[in-house]
C-alpha positions, 0 to 999 in steps of 0.5 A, spaced: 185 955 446 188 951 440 189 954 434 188 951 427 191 953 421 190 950 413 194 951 407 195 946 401 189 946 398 188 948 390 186 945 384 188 938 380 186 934 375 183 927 377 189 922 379 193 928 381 195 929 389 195 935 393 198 935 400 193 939 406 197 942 412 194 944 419 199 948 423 196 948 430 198 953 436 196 955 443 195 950 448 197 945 443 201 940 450 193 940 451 190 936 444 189 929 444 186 927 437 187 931 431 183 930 424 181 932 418 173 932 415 171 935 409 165 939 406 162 938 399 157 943 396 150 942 399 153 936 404 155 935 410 161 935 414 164 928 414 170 924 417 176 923 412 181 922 417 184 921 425 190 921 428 191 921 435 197 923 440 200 916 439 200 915 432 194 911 432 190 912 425 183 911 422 180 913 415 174 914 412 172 908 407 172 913 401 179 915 402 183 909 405 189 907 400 189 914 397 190 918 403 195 918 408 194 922 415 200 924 419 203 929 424 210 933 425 210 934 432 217 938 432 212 942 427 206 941 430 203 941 424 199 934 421 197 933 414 194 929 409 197 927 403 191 926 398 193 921 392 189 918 386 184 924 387 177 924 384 173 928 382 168 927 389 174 928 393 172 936 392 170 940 398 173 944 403 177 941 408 177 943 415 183 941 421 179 938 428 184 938 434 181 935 441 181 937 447 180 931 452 180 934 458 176 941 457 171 936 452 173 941 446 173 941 439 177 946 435 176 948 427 180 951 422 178 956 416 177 949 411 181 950 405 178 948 399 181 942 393 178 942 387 179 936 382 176 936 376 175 931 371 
């Protein structure tokens, strides 16, 4: 079992950042990817970022060159450091952790960002 937790989220004007954070605990040794996906009112989940156990990176199109994924492996936290926000960048951000070998996907709670205009 994996555990995610998200903080970080707020409110911010447009142009501002925010930073997400995602604390992982349980069997954390077992995770071979992680990423962040978000929700917008009356949308879909979508994909913002991966990150896998070896650093390999990949972005949403919306998001590349503003946002930046990463992980603290001491910490066992990731985060994703949103620049050059934009009013269409608000939804609930959700943490994903998988795991390779049971085939799971963990979810977090979201954390909600809101940029206004």
């Amino acid at each position: 079992q994996v555990q995610l937790v998200e903080s970080g989220g707020g409110l911010v004007q447009a142009g501002g950042s925010l930073r997400l954070s995602c604390a992982a605990s349980g069997s954390i040794f077992s995770i071979v990817a992680m990423g962040w996906y978000r929700q917008a009112p009356g949308k879909q989940r979508e994909l913002v970022a991966t990150i896998t156990r070896g650093g390999k990176t990949n972005y949403a199109d919306s998001v590349k060159g503003r946002f930046t994924i990463s992980r603290d492996n001491d910490k066992n936290t990731m985060y994703l450091q949103m620049n050059g926000l934009k009013p269409e960048d608000t939804a609930v951000y959700y943490c994903n952790a998988y795991v390779a070998g049971t085939a799971t996907y963990y979810w977090g709670k979201g954390t909600l960002a809101t940029v206004s205009s």
